[in-house]
N, C-alpha and C positions, 0 to 999 in steps of 0.2 A: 535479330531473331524474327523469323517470320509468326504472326499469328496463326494459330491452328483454327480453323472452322469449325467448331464446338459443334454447330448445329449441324454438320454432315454425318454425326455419329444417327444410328439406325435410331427413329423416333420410337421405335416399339421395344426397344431395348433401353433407350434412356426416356426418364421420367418426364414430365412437364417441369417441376422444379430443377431437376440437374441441370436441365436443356436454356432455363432461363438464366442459374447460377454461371454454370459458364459461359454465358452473352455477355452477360456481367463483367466478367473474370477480361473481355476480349476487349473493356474499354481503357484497360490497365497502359497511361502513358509515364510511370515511371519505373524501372526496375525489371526484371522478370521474374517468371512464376512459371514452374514446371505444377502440372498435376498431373498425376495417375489414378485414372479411375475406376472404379472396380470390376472395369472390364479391363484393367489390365493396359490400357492404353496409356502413351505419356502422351500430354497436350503441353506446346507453350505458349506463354501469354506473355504480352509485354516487349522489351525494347530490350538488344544485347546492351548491356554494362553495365555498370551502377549496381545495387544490391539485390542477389538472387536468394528465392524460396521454394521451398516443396511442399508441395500440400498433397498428402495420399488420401484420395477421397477411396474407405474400405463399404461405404454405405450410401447408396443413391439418398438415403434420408437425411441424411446430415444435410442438404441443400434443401429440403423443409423446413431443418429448423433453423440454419440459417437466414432465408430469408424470410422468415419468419418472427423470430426471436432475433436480429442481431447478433451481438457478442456475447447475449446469455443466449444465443440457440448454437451457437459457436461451440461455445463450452458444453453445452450437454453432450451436443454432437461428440466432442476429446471424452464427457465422461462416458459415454456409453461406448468408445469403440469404433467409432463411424467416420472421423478422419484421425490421421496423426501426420507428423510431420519428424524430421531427424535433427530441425533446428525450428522451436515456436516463435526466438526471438525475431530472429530474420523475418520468419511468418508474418509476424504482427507488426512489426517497424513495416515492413511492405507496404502492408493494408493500412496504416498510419498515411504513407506518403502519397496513396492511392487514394485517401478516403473522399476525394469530391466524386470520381468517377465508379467508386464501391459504393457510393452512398447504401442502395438498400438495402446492400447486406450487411453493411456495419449497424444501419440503425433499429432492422428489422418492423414490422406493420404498424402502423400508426396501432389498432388494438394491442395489441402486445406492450407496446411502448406504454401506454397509458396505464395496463394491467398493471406491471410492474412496478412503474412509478408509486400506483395507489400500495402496493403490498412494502414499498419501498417505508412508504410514510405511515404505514401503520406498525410501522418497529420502531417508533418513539422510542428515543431514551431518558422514559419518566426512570425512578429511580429500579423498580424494577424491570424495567426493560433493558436500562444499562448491564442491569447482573446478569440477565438473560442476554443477551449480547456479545456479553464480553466473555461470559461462560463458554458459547458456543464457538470461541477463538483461544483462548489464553490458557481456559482449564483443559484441553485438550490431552496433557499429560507433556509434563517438566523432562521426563525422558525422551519424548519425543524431540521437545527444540533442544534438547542436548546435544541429539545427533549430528547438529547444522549448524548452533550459534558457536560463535568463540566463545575461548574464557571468561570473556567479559560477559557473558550472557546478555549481549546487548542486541535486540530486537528494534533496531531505527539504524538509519544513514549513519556513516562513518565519516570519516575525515579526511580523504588521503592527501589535499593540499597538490595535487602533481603526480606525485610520489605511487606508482602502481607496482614499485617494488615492496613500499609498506606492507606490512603483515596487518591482516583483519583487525588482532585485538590491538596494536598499534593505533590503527587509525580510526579506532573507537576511543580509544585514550585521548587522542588526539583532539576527538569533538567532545569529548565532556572537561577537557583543560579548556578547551576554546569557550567552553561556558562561562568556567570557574573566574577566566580573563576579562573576559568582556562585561561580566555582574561584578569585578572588581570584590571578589570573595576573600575574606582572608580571616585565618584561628580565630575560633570565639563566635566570629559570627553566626547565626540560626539560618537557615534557609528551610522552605517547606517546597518538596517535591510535588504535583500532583501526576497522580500515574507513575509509580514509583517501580514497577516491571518488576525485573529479577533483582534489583539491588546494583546497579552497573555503575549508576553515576554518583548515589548515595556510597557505597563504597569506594570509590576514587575521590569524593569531596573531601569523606570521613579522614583520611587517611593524611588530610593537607590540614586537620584539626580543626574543618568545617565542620559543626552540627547540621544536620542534616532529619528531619521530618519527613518522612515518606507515605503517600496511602495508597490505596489501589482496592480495585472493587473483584480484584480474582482470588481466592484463596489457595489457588494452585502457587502462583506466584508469590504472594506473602508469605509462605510457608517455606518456598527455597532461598528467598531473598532473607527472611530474618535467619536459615541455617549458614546462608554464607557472611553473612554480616556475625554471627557468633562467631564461625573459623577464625574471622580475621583480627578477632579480638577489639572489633567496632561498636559493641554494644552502648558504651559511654557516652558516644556521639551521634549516634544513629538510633532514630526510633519507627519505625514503621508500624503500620496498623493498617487495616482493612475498614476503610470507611468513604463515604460518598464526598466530594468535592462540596458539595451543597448544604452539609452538615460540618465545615470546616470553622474554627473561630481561631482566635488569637493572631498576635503582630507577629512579622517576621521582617528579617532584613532585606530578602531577597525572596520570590519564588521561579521554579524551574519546574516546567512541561516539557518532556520530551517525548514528540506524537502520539500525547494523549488527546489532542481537540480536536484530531476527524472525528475520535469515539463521542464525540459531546453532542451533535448534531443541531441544526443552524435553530432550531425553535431555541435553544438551550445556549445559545452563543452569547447571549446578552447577559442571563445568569450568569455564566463561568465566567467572562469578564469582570464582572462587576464582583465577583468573589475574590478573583487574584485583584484588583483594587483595591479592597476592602482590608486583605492579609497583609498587604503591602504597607511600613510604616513611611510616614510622609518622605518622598524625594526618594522613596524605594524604586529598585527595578525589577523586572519580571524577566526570563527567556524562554520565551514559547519556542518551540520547533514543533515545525507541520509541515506536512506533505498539502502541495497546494496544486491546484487545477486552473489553466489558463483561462483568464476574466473573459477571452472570446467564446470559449466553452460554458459557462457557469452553468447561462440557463438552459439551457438542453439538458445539461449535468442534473439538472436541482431537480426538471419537471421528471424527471424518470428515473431508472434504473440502473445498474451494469454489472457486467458478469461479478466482480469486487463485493458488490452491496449484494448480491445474492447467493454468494454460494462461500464466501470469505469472511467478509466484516459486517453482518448486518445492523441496519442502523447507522452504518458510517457515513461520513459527510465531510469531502475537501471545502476548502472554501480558498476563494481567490486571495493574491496578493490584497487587492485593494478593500475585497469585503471584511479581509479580517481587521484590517488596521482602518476603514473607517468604522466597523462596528467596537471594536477597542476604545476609539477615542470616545463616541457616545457614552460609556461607560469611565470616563478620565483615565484614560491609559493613553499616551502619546507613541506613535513608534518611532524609535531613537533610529534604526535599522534593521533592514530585512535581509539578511545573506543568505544568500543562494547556493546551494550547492550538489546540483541536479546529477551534473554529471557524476558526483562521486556515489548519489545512491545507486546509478547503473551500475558502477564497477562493487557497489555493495554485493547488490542483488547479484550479480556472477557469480562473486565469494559463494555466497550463500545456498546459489543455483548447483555449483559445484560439487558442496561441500552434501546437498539435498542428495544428489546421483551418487556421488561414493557411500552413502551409507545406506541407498535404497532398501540394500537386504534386513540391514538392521530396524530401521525403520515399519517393515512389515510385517519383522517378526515379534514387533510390539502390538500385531493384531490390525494395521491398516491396511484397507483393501483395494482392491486396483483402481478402484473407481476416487478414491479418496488421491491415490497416489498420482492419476493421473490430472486431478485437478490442482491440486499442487505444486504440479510440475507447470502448469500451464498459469497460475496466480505469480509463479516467481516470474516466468517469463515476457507475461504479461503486464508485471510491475516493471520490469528491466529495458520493455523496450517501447513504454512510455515514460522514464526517465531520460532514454538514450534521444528519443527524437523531441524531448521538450514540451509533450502533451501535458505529463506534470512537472514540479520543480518541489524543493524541500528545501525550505529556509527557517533563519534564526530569529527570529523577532526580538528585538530589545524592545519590552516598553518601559515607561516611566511613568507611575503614577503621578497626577499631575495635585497640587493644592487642593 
């Protein structure tokens, strides 16, 4: 594919920012990239084969806030209207494999970067900041991720093992057995959940005559997770409650997080450690599951911002393979192992991505509006095609409280 000379379009028709965005765009040596710009023109960029993108630029602004903003000027740009594309994932895995020669528009102005960062770290999750946090994710309304999750109301990675003829709530069943196995779980035993969601794994433990402790700080979510835990006739073994991790006492035999400790954030990482220690009766184990961001990335990750932490999960915070399991151990928690299972969150997020676009209508007509809809569309994709290229990964952590 030949490159197109961005800069022979008429100066007085395209902007100073369009004109540098696709300079940009012309240093792309892996992949290609079709744009159409809102003149109507198709340009291409890049090298025939390997993985191709479309990016319809409907708004010479959007390459303001792109190189501006980065990946949160990205997103505005999707939410307002100013680009779209008929595939984000491809988009984005592109600009992933391109990101040394995209640099300044993935990372947007050194101000912006820094703005960000500060509003990033001013969503602390003291204890009400958490509720405020999690509010602005979770209580969003239980009909809403009706539309998208399986039966299992399970909101984290699945399990497929291989297996991509597996059905969703299969290979969710699959990663909360893979729990039950690996924590050596069996009747009688007590385990306490933290972040206990919709009731997904508390009811599949329940069910194996595991007791089962749950809390969560959403009361959207406690309120559908104890009505399906009543359906199933679990009340006996299953207790849930709406309370802080930080306000938690008593022994248990086992505890299980499942991606609740991005929501915990790195000031707070020594705390929650030291609490699932604390729960833990001696020669206890723990399994954390979290979504984890590559240790060559952290710091850049940590001093700023990204579209995720601003318009998705505020307050949230990956933390590396290695930061979490050597901040663990300072708190006596050993990791036994880390399993990784990156690829299957991609093929999650598909499910999910899918399952988002067939119900679009219903979805809307629960009262969300384009702007919403369209940033959601672009959070899934965005999740799916930093699993797919290994930007992040999601692993199980065994620890072991240690003496």
């Amino acid at each position: 594919m030949n490159q197109s000379d961005a800069l022979s379009l008429p100066p007085a028709t395209v902007p100073v920012a369009g004109r540098v965005f696709l300079s940009l765009l012309s240093r792309m040596a892996i992949g290609h990239l079709h744009v159409i710009t809102p003149l109507g023109e198709r340009l291409g960029f890049g090298v025939a084969g390997g993985l191709g993108a479309e990016l319809q630029l409907k708004d010479w602004r959007a390459c303001d806030a792109i190189l501006s903003g980065g990946d949160i000027g990205f997103a505005d740009a999707v939410r307002n209207g100013w680009v779209d594309s008929p595939d984000f994932t491809a988009l984005l895995r592109l600009a992933i494999r391109n990101e040394r020669e995209l640099a300044p528009a993935l990372s947007g102005s050194v101000l912006a970067w820094l703005w960000y960062g500060l509003r990033h770290r001013l969503r602390a999750n003291t204890r009400s900041g958490s509720r405020r946090n999690i509010h602005a994710h979770y209580d969003i309304g239980n009909p809403f991720y009706a539309c998208w999750l399986d039966a299992t109301w399970s909101y984290s990675a699945a399990l497929f093992e291989g297996d991509h003829d597996r059905d969703l709530e299969a290979a969710q069943a699959a990663k909360y057995q893979r729990i039950v196995d690996v924590l050596g779980l069996q009747p009688g035993m007590r385990v306490l959940e933290i972040g206990c969601g919709w009731g997904g794994f508390a009811e599949h433990a329940a069910r194996q005559g595991i007791a089962v402790h749950g809390i969560t700080i959403s009361p959207a979510q406690l309120a559908l997770a104890q009505r399906r835990i009543a359906a199933a006739g679990l009340q006996h073994l299953v207790d849930l409650e709406l309370l802080d991790y930080r306000d938690l006492t008593g022994e248990y035999d086992a505890v299980v997080s499942i991606e609740m400790f991005e929501a915990v954030g790195e000031r707070y990482w020594p705390r929650y450690f030291a609490g699932v220690r604390d729960r833990l009766r001696a020669g206890g184990c723990a399994l954390i599951q979290s979504i984890t961001i590559a240790e060559t990335h952290f710091a850049r990750y940590r001093a700023g911002s990204d579209f995720i932490r601003e318009f998705i999960f505020p307050g949230g915070m990956l933390p590396s393979i290695e930061r979490f399991s050597a901040t663990a151990a300072r708190r006596g928690l050993t990791t036994v192992e880390a399993f990784r299972f990156g690829p299957d969150y991609a093929e999650t997020l598909r499910r999910w991505r899918a399952a988002f676009e067939r119900e679009r209508d219903a979805i809307v007509a629960q009262g969300f509006d384009e702007v919403f809809m369209r940033t959601w569309q672009l959070y899934l994709c965005y999740c799916e095609a930093g699993f797919d290229e290994g930007r992040t990964d999601v692993a199980q952590f065994l620890l072991r409280r240690e003496p």
